[in-house]
Legacy VTK file of the C-alpha trace (Angstrom):
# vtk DataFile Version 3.0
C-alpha trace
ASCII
DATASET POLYDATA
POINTS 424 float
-50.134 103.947 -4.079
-47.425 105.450 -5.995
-43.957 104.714 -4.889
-41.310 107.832 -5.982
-38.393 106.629 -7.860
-35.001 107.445 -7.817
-34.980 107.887 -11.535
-37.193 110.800 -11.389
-34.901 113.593 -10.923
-32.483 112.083 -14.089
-34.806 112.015 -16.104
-35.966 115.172 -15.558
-32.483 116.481 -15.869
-32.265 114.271 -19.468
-35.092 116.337 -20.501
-33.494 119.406 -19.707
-30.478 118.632 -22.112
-31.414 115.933 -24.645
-34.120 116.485 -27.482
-35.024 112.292 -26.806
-35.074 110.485 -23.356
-35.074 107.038 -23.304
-35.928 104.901 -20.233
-35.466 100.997 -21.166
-35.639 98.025 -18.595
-37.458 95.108 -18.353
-41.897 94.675 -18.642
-43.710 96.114 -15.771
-40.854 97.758 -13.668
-42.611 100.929 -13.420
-41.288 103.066 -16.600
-44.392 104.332 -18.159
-45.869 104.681 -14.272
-43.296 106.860 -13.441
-42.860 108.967 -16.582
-46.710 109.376 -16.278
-46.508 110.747 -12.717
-43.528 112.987 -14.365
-46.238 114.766 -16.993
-48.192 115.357 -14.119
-45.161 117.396 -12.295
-44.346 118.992 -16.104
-47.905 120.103 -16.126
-47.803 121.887 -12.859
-44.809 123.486 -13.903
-45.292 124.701 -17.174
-49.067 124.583 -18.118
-47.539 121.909 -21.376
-49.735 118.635 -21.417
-47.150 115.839 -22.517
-49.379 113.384 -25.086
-48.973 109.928 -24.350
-49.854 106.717 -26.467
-49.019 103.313 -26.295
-47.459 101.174 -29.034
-48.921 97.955 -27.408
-52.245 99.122 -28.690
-52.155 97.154 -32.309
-54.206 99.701 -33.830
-51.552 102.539 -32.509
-48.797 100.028 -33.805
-49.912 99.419 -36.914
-50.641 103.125 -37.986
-47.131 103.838 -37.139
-45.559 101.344 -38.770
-47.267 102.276 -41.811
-46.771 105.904 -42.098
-44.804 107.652 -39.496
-45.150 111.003 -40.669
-48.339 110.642 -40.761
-48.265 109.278 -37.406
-46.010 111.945 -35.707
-48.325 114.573 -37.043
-51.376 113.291 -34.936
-48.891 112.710 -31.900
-46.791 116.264 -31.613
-44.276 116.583 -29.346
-44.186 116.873 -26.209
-44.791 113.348 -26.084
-44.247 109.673 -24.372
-44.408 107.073 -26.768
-44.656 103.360 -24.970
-42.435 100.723 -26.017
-40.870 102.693 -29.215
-39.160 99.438 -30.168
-42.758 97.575 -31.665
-42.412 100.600 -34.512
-38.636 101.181 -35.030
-39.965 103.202 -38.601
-40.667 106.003 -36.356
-37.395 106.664 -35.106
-35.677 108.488 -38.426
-38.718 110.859 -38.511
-38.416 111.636 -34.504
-35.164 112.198 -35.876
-35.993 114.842 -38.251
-38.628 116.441 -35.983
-36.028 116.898 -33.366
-33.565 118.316 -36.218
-35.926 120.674 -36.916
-36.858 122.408 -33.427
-34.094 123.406 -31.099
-36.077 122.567 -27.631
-34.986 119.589 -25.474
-37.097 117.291 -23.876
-39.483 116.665 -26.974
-39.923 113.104 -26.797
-39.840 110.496 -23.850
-39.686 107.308 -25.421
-39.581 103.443 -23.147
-38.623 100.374 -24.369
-38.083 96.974 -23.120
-36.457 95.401 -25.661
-32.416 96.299 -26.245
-31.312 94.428 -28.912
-33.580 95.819 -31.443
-33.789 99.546 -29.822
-30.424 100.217 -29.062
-29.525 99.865 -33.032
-31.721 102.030 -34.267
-31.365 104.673 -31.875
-27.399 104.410 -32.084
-28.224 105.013 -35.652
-31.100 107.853 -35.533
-30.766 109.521 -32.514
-26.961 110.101 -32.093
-25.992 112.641 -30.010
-29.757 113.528 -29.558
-30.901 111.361 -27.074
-30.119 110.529 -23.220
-30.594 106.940 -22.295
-31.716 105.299 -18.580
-32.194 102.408 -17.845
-35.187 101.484 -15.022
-34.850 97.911 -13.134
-37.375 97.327 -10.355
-38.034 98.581 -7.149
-34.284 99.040 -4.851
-34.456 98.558 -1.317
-34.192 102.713 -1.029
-37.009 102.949 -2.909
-39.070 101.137 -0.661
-37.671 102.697 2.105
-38.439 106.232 0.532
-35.200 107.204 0.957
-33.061 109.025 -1.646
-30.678 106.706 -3.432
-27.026 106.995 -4.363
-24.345 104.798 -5.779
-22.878 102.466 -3.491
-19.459 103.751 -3.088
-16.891 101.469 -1.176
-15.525 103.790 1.486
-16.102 104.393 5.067
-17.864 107.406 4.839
-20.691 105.617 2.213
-21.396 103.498 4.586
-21.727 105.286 7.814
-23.936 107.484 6.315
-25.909 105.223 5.283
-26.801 103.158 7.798
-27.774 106.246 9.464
-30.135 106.766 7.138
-31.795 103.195 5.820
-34.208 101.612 8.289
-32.782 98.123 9.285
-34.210 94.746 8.238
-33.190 91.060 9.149
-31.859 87.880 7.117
-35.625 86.638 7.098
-36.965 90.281 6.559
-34.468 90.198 2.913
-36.075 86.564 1.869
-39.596 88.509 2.610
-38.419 90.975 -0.278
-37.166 88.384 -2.858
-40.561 86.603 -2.585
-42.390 89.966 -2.802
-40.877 90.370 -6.344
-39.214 94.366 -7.213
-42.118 94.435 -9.376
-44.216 96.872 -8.223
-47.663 95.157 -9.678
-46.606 91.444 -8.052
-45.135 93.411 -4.830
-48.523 95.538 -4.505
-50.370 91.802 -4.161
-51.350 89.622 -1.284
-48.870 86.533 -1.063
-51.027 84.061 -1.791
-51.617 86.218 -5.538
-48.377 86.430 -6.187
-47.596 82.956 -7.985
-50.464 83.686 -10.160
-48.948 87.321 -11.078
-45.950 86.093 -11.573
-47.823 82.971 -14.296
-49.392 86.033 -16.195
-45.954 87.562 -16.553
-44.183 84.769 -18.050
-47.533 84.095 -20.365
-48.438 87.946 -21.076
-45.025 89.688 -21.169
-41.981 87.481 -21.591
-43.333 84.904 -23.981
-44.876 87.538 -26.325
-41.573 89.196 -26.498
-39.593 86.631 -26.900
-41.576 85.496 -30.074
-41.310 89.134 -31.204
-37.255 88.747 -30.348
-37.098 85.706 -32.340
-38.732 82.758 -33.705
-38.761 80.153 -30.476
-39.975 77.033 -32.058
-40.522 74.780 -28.733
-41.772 77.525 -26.197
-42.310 74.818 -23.967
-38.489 74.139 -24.061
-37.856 77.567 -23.260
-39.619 78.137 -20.733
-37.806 74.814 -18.946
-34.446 76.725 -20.420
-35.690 80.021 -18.439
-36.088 77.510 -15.287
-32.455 76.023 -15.632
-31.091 79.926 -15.611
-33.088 80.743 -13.142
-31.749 77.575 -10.395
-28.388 78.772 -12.079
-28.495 82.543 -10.823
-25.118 84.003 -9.478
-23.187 80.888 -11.096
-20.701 80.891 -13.793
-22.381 80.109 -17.315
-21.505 76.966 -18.575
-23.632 76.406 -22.061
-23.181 72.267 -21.797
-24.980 72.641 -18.240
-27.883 74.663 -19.952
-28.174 72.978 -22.836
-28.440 69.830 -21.022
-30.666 71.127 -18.427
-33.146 72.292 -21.586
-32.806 69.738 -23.358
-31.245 71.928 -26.236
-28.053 72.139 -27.992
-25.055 74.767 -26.868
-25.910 77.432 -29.730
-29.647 77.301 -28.790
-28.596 77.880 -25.600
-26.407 80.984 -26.433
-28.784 82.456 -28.146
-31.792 82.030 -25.866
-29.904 83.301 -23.000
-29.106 85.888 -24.874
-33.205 86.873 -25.286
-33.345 87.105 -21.727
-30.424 89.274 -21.970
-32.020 91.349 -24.424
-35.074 91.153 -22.117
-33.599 92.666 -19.141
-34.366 89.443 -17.036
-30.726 88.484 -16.967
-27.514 90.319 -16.420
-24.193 88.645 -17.683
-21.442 89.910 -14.996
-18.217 89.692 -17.271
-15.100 87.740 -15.648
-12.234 89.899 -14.819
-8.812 89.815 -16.744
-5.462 91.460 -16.777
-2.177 90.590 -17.214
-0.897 90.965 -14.263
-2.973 88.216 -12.681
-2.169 84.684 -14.597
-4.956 81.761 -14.622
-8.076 83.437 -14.445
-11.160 81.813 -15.005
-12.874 82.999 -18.236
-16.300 82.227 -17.457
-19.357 84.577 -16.875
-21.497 84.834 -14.308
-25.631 85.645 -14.335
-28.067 87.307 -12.398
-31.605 87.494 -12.594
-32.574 91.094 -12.316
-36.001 90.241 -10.251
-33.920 87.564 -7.638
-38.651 86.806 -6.929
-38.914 85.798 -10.520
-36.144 83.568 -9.984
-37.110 81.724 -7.145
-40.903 81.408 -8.771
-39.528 79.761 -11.782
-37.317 77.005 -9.312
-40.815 76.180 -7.359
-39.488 78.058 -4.304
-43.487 79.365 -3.060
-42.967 81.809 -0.087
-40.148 83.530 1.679
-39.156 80.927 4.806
-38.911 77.871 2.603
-36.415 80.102 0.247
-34.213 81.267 2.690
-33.741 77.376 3.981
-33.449 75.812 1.135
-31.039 74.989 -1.519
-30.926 77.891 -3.200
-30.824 80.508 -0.168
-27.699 81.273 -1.023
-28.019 82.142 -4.683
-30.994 83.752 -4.814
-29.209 86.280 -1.868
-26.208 86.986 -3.300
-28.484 88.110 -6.438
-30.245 90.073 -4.848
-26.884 91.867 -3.187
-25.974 91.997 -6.883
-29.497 93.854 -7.677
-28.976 96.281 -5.663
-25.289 97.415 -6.032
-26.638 97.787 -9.725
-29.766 99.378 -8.825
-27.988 101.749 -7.031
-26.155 103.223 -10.241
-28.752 103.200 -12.534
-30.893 104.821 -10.323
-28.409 107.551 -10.382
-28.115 106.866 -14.350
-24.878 105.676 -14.177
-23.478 101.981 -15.199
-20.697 100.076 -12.512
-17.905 98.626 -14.105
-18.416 95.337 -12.033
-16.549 91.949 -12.864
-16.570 88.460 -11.628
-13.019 87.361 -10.437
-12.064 83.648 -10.082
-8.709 82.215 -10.416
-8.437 78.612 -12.196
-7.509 77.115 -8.873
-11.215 78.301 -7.763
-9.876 81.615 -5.871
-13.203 83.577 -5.943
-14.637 86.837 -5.458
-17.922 87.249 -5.786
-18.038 90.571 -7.340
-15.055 93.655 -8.401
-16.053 96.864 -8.648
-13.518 99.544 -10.560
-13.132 103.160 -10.392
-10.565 105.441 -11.551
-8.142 102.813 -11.825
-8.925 101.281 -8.312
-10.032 97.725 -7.417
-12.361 97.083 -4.639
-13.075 93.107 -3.733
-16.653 92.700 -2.558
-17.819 89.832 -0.845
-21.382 88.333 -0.284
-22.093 86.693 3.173
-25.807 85.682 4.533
-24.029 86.037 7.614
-24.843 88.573 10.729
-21.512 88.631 11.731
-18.575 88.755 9.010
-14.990 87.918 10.074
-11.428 88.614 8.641
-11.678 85.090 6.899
-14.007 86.301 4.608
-11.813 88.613 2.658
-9.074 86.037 2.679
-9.501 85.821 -1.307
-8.807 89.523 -1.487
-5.039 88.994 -1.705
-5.335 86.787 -4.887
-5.671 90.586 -6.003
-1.703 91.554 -5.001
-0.397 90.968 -8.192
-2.239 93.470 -9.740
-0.059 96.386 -7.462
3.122 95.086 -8.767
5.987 97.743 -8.766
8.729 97.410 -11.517
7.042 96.591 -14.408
8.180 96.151 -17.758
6.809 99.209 -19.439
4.696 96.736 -21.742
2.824 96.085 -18.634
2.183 99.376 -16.782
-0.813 100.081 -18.361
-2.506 97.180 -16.113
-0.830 97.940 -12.992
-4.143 99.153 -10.510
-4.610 100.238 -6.954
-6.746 97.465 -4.572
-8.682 99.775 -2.194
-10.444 98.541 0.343
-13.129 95.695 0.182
-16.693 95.101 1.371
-18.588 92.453 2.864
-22.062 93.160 2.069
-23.909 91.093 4.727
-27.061 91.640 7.580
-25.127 92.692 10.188
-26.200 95.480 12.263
-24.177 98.052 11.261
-20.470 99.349 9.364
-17.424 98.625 10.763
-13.729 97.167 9.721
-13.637 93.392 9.795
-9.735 93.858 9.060
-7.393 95.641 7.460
-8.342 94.683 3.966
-12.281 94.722 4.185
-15.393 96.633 6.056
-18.704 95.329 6.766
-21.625 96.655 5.288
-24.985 95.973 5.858
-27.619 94.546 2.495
-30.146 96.477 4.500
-28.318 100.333 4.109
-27.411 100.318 0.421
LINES 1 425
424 0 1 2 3 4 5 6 7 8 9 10 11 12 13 14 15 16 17 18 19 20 21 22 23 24 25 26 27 28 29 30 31 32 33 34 35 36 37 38 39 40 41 42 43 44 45 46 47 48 49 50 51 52 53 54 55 56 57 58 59 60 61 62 63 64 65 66 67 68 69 70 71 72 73 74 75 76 77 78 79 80 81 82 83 84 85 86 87 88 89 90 91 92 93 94 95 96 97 98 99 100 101 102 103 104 105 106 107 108 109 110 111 112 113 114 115 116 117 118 119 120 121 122 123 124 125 126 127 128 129 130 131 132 133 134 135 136 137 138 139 140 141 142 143 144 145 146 147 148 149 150 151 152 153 154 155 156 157 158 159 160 161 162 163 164 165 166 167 168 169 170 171 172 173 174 175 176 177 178 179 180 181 182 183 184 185 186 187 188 189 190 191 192 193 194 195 196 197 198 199 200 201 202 203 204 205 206 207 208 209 210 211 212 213 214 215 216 217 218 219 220 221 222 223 224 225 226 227 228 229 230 231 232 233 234 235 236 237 238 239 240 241 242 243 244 245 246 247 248 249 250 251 252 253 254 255 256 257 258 259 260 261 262 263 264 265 266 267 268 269 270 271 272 273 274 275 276 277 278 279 280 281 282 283 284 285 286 287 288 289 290 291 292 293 294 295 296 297 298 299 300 301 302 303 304 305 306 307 308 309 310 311 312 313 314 315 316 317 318 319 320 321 322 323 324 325 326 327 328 329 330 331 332 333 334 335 336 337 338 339 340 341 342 343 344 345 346 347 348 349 350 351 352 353 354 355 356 357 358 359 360 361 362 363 364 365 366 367 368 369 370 371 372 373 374 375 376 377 378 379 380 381 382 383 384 385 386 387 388 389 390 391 392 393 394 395 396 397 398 399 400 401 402 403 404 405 406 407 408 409 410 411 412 413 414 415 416 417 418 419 420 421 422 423
């Protein structure tokens, strides 16, 4: 059954005002499922069938890749082309077609593959094309609700935990195992380790070998596993490397593949110099928290959520989400790691319009004060008479969240407010 997503109305809107729309994000996430069910609508509306063909298809591949014109005369706009980044050589003739014709929305194009896309669209679609980016399935989603950025103020979250249907600490674990893939999530449990096999085999491997030449794929897949039981924890290469059995700049540049692959997201650490002695380290997040556990050994929901890495693997999955939230909306969070040298942490910063707001991560049904004590190694940052050198870093600290299961919003103290995992 198809599930709506929230990415359905933006890109819609893209089409509206961009010649190209691109939606990128990781294998099997939904993209060409939902842009599918989106020629359908277009149909309806207009009577204009979108073509669609695949660039997974070698055949298809290969006949682009060795003359695009020629190509792009058999497929005419309106058209989705799948996974545009196996035949880059087609992108400065979509270029020219789009040149030539003033309508928008002439080409829908997915990709799952950044590092190589991203270039050549920077370079031949300037100006002409709207990018999204599609992870997997949020908790609104699920819920069929509508989905907006999580915003840190009271009136966010009242609304919406009037809105989300409530779930439990075990309910959340239940989710992570389930994957936010919506092919693994659509399985029975005891199917789910094998779909989750064929995805490493069928869609990551092949990728990475067309990403770059792996020479020891069984030493990446045991790197994968030691970023994977290192989700929502600083990045330290000498830990990775060791943990792999691979040297530091191996490690850098694998992790950067998954990177590239949309199975990781690096959360930069906060600076400014206002604050002294801040760590400098990254964190990481798996963007499917499921895949993560799978690749640890963690095989069902109850034995995650006791065991080592309960902790982790949740406050991914709070991460997930915030992010979700944006890009759903096709929007990117400026969100930062903050953690002072004398191990002062805070699990995630989110900034807008010059404003600071601490968030916290806590397992916990019921969140006290304590758990925004950290939120004052954020004073320095309101400092008044500064050297005019250092206004420019001066910023407001508005008020945190701790993003938790409790049963509902409400202030915890003066600095923080509760908010439930279940409602964003």
């Amino acid at each position: 059954m198809y599930i709506s997503r929230a990415l359905e109305p933006v890109v819609s809107r893209y089409s509206e005002f961009f010649k190209v729309v691109v939606v990128t994000g990781p294998r099997q996430v939904g993209k060409t499922t939902m842009l599918k069910h989106l020629i359908e609508k277009e149909q309806e509306l207009t009577g204009v069938r979108r073509s669609y063909v695949s660039l997974d298809d070698s055949a298809l591949r290969m006949a682009a890749k060795a003359d695009p014109a020629l190509f792009l005369q058999r497929y005419r706009p309106p058209v989705l082309i799948d996974e545009i980044q196996k035949a880059p050589e087609l992108l400065p003739y979509i270029k020219l077609a789009v040149d030539a014709d003033d309508l928008n929305g002439q080409f829908w194009l997915t990709g799952s593959q950044p590092l190589h896309l991203m270039k050549e669209v920077s370079e031949s679609l300037a100006g002409r094309a709207g990018i999204v980016e599609m992870l997997g399935l949020s908790n609104a989603e699920i819920a069929g609700v509508a989905s907006e950025p999580f915003s840190p103020t009271p009136d966010y979250y009242l609304r919406r935990v009037g809105l989300m249907p409530k779930f439990g600490v075990h309910d959340a674990f239940e989710r992570i195992a389930a994957s936010s893939f919506p092919g693994i999530r659509s399985l029975p449990e005891d199917l789910r380790a094998a779909a989750y096999e064929s995805y490493i085999d069928t869609y990551v491997m092949r990728d990475i070998r067309d990403l770059s030449q792996v020479a020891d794929e069984l030493k990446f897949r045991r790197f994968m596993t030691a970023c994977a039981s290192l989700t929502s924890k600083p990045v330290v290469y000498a830990e990775l490397a060791r943990l792999a059995d691979i040297d530091q700049k191996t490690a850098k540049a694998w992790l950067s593949l998954l990177v590239s692959s949309y199975l990781v997201k690096i959360v930069e650490p906060y600076s400014n110099n206002l604050l002294k002695r801040l760590s400098k380290q990254p964190i990481m997040h798996f963007t499917d928290p499921g895949l993560a556990a799978y690749l640890c050994g963690w095989d069902s929901a109850s034995t995650l959520e006791l065991g080592a890495m309960s902790g982790m693997v949740f406050e991914t999955y709070v991460f997930d989400e915030l992010y979700k939230s944006y890009c759903n909306a096709g929007k990117r969070p400026q969100l930062w790691f903050f953690r002072t040298n004398d191990r002062k942490e805070i699990d995630l910063l989110l900034e807008q319009n010059g404003t600071l707001f601490p968030i916290e991560v806590k397992k916990s049904a019921s969140p006290v004060a304590s758990d925004a004590k950290n939120f004052s190694a954020l004073d320095g940052v309101e400092a008044d008479d500064l050297p005019p050198e250092l206004v420019a870093f001066k910023r407001e600290v508005g008020t945190g969240a701790i993003i938790c299961m409790a049963d509902d919003a409400f202030p915890v103290s003066s600095r923080a407010w509760a908010m439930p995992l279940w409602a964003i």
